[in-house]
Phi, psi and omega in degrees: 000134155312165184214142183284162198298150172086337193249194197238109172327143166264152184215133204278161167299341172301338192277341186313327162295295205313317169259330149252091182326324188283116188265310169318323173303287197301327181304316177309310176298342172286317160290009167263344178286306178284343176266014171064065206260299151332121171220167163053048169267156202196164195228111146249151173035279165222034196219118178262158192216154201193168148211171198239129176271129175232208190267002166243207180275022166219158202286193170254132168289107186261142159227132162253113196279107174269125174236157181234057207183136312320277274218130159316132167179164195245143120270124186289140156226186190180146181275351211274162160311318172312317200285337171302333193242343233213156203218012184271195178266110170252254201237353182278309174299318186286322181303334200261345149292343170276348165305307183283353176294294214271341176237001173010313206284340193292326204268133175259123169299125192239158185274327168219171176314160171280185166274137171075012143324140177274167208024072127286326177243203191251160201337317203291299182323291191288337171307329166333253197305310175302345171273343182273296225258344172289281185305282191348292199287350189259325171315337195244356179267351191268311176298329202283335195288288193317339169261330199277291182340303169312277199323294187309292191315358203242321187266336196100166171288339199295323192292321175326128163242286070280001173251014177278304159341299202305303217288312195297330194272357167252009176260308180320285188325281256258319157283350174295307191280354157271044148073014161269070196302317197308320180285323177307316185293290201316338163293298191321325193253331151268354155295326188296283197306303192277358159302309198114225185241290158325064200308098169149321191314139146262131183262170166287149192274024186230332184270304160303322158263005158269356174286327200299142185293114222261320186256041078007298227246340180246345147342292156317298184306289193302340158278359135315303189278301157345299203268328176299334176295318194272339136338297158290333149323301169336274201312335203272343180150311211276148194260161184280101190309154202296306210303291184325303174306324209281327169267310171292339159219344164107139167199155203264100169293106183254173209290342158311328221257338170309175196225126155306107229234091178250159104134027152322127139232097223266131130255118179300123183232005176185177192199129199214146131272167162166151213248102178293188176286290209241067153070060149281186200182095187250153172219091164258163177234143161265139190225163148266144133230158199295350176274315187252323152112017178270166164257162202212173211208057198267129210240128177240104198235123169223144173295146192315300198330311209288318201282030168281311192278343197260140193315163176233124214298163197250118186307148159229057203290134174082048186194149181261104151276085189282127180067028188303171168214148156185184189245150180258138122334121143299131184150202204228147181018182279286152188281135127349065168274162158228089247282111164266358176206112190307338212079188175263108172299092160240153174282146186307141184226187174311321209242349191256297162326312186254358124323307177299329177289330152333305182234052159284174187259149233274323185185173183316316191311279211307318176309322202269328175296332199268331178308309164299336177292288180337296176345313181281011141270123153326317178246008173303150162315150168305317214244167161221150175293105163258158154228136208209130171284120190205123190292306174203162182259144188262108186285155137203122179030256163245055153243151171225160193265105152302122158263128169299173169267023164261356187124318192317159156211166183234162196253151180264133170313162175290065215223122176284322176292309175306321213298277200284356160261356146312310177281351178245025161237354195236347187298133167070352197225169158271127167285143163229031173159154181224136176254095177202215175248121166316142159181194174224119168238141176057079185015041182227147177268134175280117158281135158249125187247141179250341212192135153252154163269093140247169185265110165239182180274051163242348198116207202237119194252148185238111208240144199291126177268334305112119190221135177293343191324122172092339198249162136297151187271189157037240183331296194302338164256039169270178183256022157123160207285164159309142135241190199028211164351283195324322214261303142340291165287344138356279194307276185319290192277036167253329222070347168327145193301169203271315176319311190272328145333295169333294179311301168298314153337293183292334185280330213276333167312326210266321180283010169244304150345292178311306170331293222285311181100129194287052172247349150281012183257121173269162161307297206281335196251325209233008191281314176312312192263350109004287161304301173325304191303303144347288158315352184231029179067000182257067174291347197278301205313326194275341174309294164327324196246001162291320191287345205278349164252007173299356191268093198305338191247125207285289176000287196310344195281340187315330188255351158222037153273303179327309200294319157328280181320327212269295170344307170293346183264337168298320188277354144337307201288285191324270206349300194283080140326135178300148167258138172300095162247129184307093175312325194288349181254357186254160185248113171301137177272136190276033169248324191228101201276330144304013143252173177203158199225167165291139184257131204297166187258340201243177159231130169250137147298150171350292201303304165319333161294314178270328120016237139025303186291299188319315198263036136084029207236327120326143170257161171302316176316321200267341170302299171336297195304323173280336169302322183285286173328327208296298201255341171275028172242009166287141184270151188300330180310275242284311187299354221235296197291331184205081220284000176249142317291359166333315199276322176302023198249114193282006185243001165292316210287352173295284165028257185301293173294312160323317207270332202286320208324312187256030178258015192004256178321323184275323162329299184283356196263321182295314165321304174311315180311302143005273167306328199283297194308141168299102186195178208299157199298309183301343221263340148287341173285324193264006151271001163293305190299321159321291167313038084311324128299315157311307221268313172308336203264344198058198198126182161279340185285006194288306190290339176284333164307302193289270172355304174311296200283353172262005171278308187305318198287326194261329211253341190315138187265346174288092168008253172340332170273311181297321190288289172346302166279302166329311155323278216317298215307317187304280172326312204300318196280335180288313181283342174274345199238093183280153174075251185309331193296307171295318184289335172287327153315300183307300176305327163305309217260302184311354149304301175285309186290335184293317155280324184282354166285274180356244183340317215279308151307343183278322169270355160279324175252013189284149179266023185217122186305339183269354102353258210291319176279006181264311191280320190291011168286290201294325163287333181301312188284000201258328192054047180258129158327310180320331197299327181337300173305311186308298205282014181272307170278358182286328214286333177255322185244265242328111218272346170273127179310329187292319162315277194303004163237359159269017160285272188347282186289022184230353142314316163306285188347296193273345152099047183270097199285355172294319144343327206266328161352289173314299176292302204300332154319327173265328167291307166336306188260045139299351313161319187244350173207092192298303178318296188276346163268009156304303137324312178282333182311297173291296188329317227274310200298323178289339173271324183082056154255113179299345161326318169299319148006269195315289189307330175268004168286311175311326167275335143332287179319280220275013156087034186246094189055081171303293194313313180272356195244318162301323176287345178258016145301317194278344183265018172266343180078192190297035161246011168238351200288315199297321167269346164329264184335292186313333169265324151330297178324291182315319200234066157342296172343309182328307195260033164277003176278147170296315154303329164310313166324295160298291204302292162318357177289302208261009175261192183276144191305298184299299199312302169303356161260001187282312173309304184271336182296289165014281212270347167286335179267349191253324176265305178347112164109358183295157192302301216271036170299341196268317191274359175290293190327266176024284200280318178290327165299306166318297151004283190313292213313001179273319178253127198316300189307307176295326201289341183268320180307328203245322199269323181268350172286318171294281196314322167288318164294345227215349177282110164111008171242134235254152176109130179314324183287340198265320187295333158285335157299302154005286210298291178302330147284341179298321187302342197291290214284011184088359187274305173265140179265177192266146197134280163275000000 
């Protein structure tokens, strides 16, 4: 349609290319439209006008210039940042032509421009004012940082009050929208910091500050000042190197302004959402690559509204980008790309593996060198990206150690969550390299590791340690540095050096002096850390912080006490040396073959280990290890004889199948026993594994081992067993069959893996849970072990509680015994999340480990979902009857429940009358035998066969014994057998 002079064409939604080239631009704007984004729209003349909700607290001012000369066409103009740089239509704008295609009737016609549109006046005018007013405004928000540092820094956190807070956190928006990200995110995270854990609270500034995390809170502070001093350079003339703009203050980078990246061969070695501080909704892929050995970086970053409606950039995990192109970002480790071309798309394979171990770095010495390096910029990120070749990990007490193969080591965080996904990644295999990020916590240099490269016995796999989902990655999703005490012993029994302990010591002083605010810093305060600083040979630095209270106005002392903290933190980097751990004194754990322990001096039995486990005094590792000493000091009659509960213990079956490997016929007999009888889901993976052992070890028993395991793969109703045997079958033809025979496994198995990537990807990015709960169906069902890694992270990060707890029941399922920890810990805190020890309830019974055993009798006893907590007694088979009877026994009371009864019902007949003939044999002559006698007929009383078998055992023990109690038991068996009616 035409438009009359002055006015603004109407135009259809078909029409919208014609006028925005960009397509990418009109989807945002189309989805800024639909999200209701938009505000205050209106029409003068040939000009449309709107504003847009962004990510800070004022909207963006948008105008659309319509001209029909030479040509009909719209110009955006927009307040938003993007406009700055950028001379196209950006996502504010296209929102608001697609609003007049699909709504026109929506614009209320104004007699003038609204105020402050932009070309509301005329062109010279806005060229003007907007060229005048950007550095205005990032000049008074770079003053606004410099004075709240100065104020804190001089009064303490003590100044702070709760409307102070608010305040910090409405000057962040407000430098977010003058183009000053950094200060903006780091005002955001110290509003964040002086809140507390207790967001919302206003606390007293006296409460708050003995909670506060002190050098966390001067961390902020000098990367505040730091970054407004080198600002203020800026702005004064002097220019920004690219790295910088891209970190300190942020730019709509265009692809002239990028560096040209070719002939990548890129591996995705990781995959993250997470959510910044001041509400970005960020998605990376991490890559390697094989050609130069750098990391790369590819970022899909939207304000959280948006990234609900928007497609979510896509993993490319288990796949090689041979020939890749793409433009680099300026800024640091791993770079920033934007692809314009994936390459030849292949699956990862063996040889795309052992290029990455090529071009990892050789050993910690290089990790910690390429750290320091990184460092010397002031403004580099805390962390730098590795890849690092590492022989084994060093369990000490609840840390653990990467080690090189010279001894070095690098320390892993304290994470209790990385703990056990470490151990569900390291299980069965060798580790040779670890991929993640370097940095320094508690004076100890870190690795936060996302991804390992291990050997297992198929060849080399490269499996995900970690998943970030929802969180900041690295530094930021620690949950904050140690201070004091905590921080201190942290260091020594990691080991960390003595120079670097010191050292850290004197910064965590100087960050509790800074909390307080220098206008107390004394001579008394600063003459001791001085003399340390001496001590460690840093005479300028100690010179420097003597001087600093001779100064009367505290203000002055501020930049180079910062400039101090920050110096010292550099010597922090040197100091903090790699740690030596002495191999000759350590033990491999035979579960994991790539850890090692301190070698215990003692073998503890089973009960005690877990004694031990529970009150938190023990690692699964040193745990491992006695479980092992444990069961190879048994003799095989006894392992062949009781094959309950031995076999059900999942930290067992390494062992267990070692020991058996070579009993070849007595071996297989068992394994059958194993399968046939009813009983919990381990006490059968570790009779797969035996036939696996068997069959690896040779023999005459090899081939029915080999029968046993294609019986199991094809006819088993169990998930989890068929994948299982199927593994063994794989492995035995891989390790048995040379040249076509093995390649033809690979090739198999390279298949099977090619859908659980498929899948594995639809549940880490599908944007909807019935997504993400459709593909974790379809891996639960496809039943391959690889699947493991997925459903661990769904099982843990995944934002819907319904994911995360059908990830629970389909880890169980596939029999993944690294989990039961995890549960049984979560069954531990019913008293506090009824829903998830409810979940752990079902997973501990469907896996069947007696580790779980203890915590659900406990939760029986205490009358917590009898009905469901039986049943998953009852699905352990004879590896729950004994103790099951034993918490009856303690607790009479038990067996007036109805569920009790039934859990016994429903286990097998003989094995419950085998049980109670026992304790019938075993208690005869005891003083409390008659009322015991009792308690087992009743028992008994579930099965016609037991109850009579067990009723003539009491009467044969109990015959010619004087007493009421005895004669009523009598009595009570006689009735079982039909001698006496009920009654008489």
């Amino acid at each position: 349609m035409s438009a009359a002079p002055g006015d603004v064409q109407r135009i259809g939604a078909g029409e919208l290319r014609a006028f925005i080239q960009d397509a990418g631009e009109l989807k945002k704007g189309t989805l800024l439209y639909d999200g209701g984004q938009l505000l205050n729209l209106a029409r003068h003349e040939n000009k449309l006008f709107c504003e847009a909700r962004g990510s800070g607290a004022s909207p963006y001012k948008v105008t659309l210039v319509y001209s029909d000369a030479p040509a009909p066409g719209f110009k955006g103009r927009c307040t938003c940042p993007a406009r700055t740089f950028n001379t196209a239509f950006c996502k504010h704008a296209a929102a608001l032509l697609v609003a007049w295609a699909r709504a026109p009737e929506s614009f209320a016609v104004s007699d003038a421009p609204p105020p402050g549109a932009p070309g509301g006046e005329t062109a010279r005018k806005s060229v003007k004012k907007g060229s005048a007013n950007a550095p205005a405004l990032m000049k008074s928000g770079v003053e606004q940082v410099s004075t709240l540092v100065r104020e804190l820094g001089v009064a303490g956190v003590a100044a702070i009050g709760g409307d102070r807070i608010e305040q910090l956190e409405k000057l962040a928006e407000g430098l977010r929208e003058n183009r000053l990200r950094r200060l903006s995110a780091r005002t955001l995270d110290l509003a964040a910091l002086l809140r507390g854990p207790a967001a919302g609270v206003h606390q007293a500034a006296g409460a708050r500050r003995g909670a506060l995390p002190a050098v966390a809170y001067a961390n902020l502070m000098a990367d505040l000042l730091l970054t407004a001093r080198k600002l203020e350079k800026h702005l004064a003339g002097e220019p920004l190197d690219d790295r910088h703009v891209e970190e300190l203050v942020g730019k709509t980078w265009k692809a002239s302004d990028r560096k040209p990246a070719e002939g990548l061969t890129l591996v995705e070695y990781a995959f993250s959402t997470r959510t910044t501080s001041d509400d970005y909704v960020i998605r990376e892929s991490r890559f390697l690559d094989l050609e130069s050995g750098r990391h790369f970086s590819e970022k899909q970053i939207l304000p959280a509204f948006m990234a609900k409606r928007t497609e979510p950039k896509r993993s490319f995990a288990g796949e090689v980008l041979a020939g890749a192109r793409a433009t680099t970002y300026p800024g640091y480790p791993p770079l920033r790309v934007d692809f314009t071309d994936l390459g030849d798309k292949r699956p990862l394979d063996a040889g795309a593996l052992e290029a990455m171990l090529a071009r990892a770095l050789p050993d910690v010495g290089a990790a910690l060198a390429a750290l320091q390096e990184h460092r010397k910029d002031v403004f580099a990120p805390d962390l730098v990206p590795v890849a690092v070749r590492i022989d084994t990990l060093f369990a000490r007490g609840a840390r653990l150690s990467a080690v090189d193969d010279k001894g070095e080591a690098l320390h892993l965080p304290d994470d209790a969550a990385l703990e056990e996904r470490l151990a569900g990644s390291l299980r069965d295999a060798r580790l040779r390299a670890l991929l993640g990020d370097v940095g320094i916590d508690a004076a100890l240099p870190t690795l936060w590791p996302l991804a390992a490269v291990v050997e297992g016995p198929l060849g080399l796999e490269l499996r995900a340690v970690i998943d970030f989902s929802g969180v900041e990655q690295g530094a930021a999703a620690r949950s904050g540095p140690l201070e004091g005490s905590a921080w201190n012993a942290a260091a020594r029994e990691a080991g960390a050096s003595p120079a670097a302990i010191a050292l850290g010591e004197v910064r965590e002083e100087l960050a509790e002096a800074l909390a307080t605010g220098l206008t107390g810093l004394s001579a008394r305060v600063t003459d001791p850390l001085a003399a340390r600083l001496r001590d460690l040979r840093l005479e300028k630095q100690a010179a420097l912080l003597q001087g600093l209270p001779q100064r009367p106005d505290p203000a002055d002392r501020l930049d180079d006490f910062i400039k101090l903290y920050q110096v010292l933190e550099m010597a922090l980097v040197r100091l903090a040396g790699a740690t030596h751990i002495d191999s000759a004194s350590t033990e491999r754990v035979p579960t994991y073959e790539s850890v090692t322990v301190t070698r215990p001096d003692e073998t503890l039995p089973p009960d005690e280990v877990a004694r031990r486990r529970a009150a938190g005094e023990m690692n699964r590792y040193v745990a491992a290890v006695h479980h092992a000493r444990y069961y190879a000091s048994l003799p095989a009659s006894e392992l062949v004889k009781s094959i309950f509960p031995l076999w059900a213990d999942g930290t067992a079956t390494p062992t267990i199948a070692k020991t058996f490997a070579p009993l070849g016929a007595e071996a297989v007999a068992a394994a059958e026993k194993a399968l046939t009888v009813k009983a919990g889901r381990v006490a059968k993976l570790t009779a797969v594994r035996v036939l696996q052992a068997v069959v690896l070890h040779g023999g005459p028993a090899r081939a029915d081992a080999a029968a046993m395991l294609g019986r199991v793969a094809e006819h088993a109703k169990d998930a989890g067993l068929r994948a299982l045997a199927r593994d063994a079958l794989d492995v035995i033809d891989a390790t048995q069959a040379a040249g076509p025979g093995g390649e033809a496994v690979r090739a198999r198995r390279a298949a099977r893996m090619e859908r659980v990537q498929e899948l594995a990807k639809a549940l880490g990015a599908a944007p909807t849970k019935e997504e993400r709960g459709e593909a974790l169906k379809a891996l639960a069902e496809l039943g391959d072990l690889a699947a493991l890694p997925a459903l661990r992270r769904a099982f843990y990060a995944d934002a819907a509680r319904g994911v995360r707890e059908e990830a629970a029941y389909a880890l169980a399922q596939l029999g993944d015994v690294e989990m039961v920890e995890t549960f049984v810990r979560m069954l531990a805190s019913r008293g506090e999340d009824e829903r998830e020890a409810k979940i752990a309830a079902y997973a501990l019974g469907y896996l069947g480990d007696v580790r779980g055993l203890s915590e659900l009798l406990s939760a029986y006893a205490a009358g917590y979902k009898p009905g469901i907590v039986a049943d998953a007694i009852r699905a352990f088979g004879p590896v729950a009857l004994a103790p099951l009877v034993d918490l009856i026994e303690a607790r009479p009371e038990i067996a007036k429940r109805a569920a009790a009864l039934d859990a016994l019902k429903k286990m097998d007949e003989a094995a419950v009358a085998g049980c109670l003939l026992e304790r019938v044999e075993a208690r005869r002559g005891d003083a409390d035998f008659p009322e015991k006698a009792q308690l087992y007929l009743k028992l008994a009383d579930v099965h016609p066969h037991s109850k009579r078998e067990v009723a003539a055992a009491i009467t044969a023990a109990l015959a010619g014994v004087e007493g009421k109690e005895a004669q009523a038991a009598v009595k009570a068996a006689q009735r079982a057998l039909g001698v006496v009616k009920r009654g008489k």
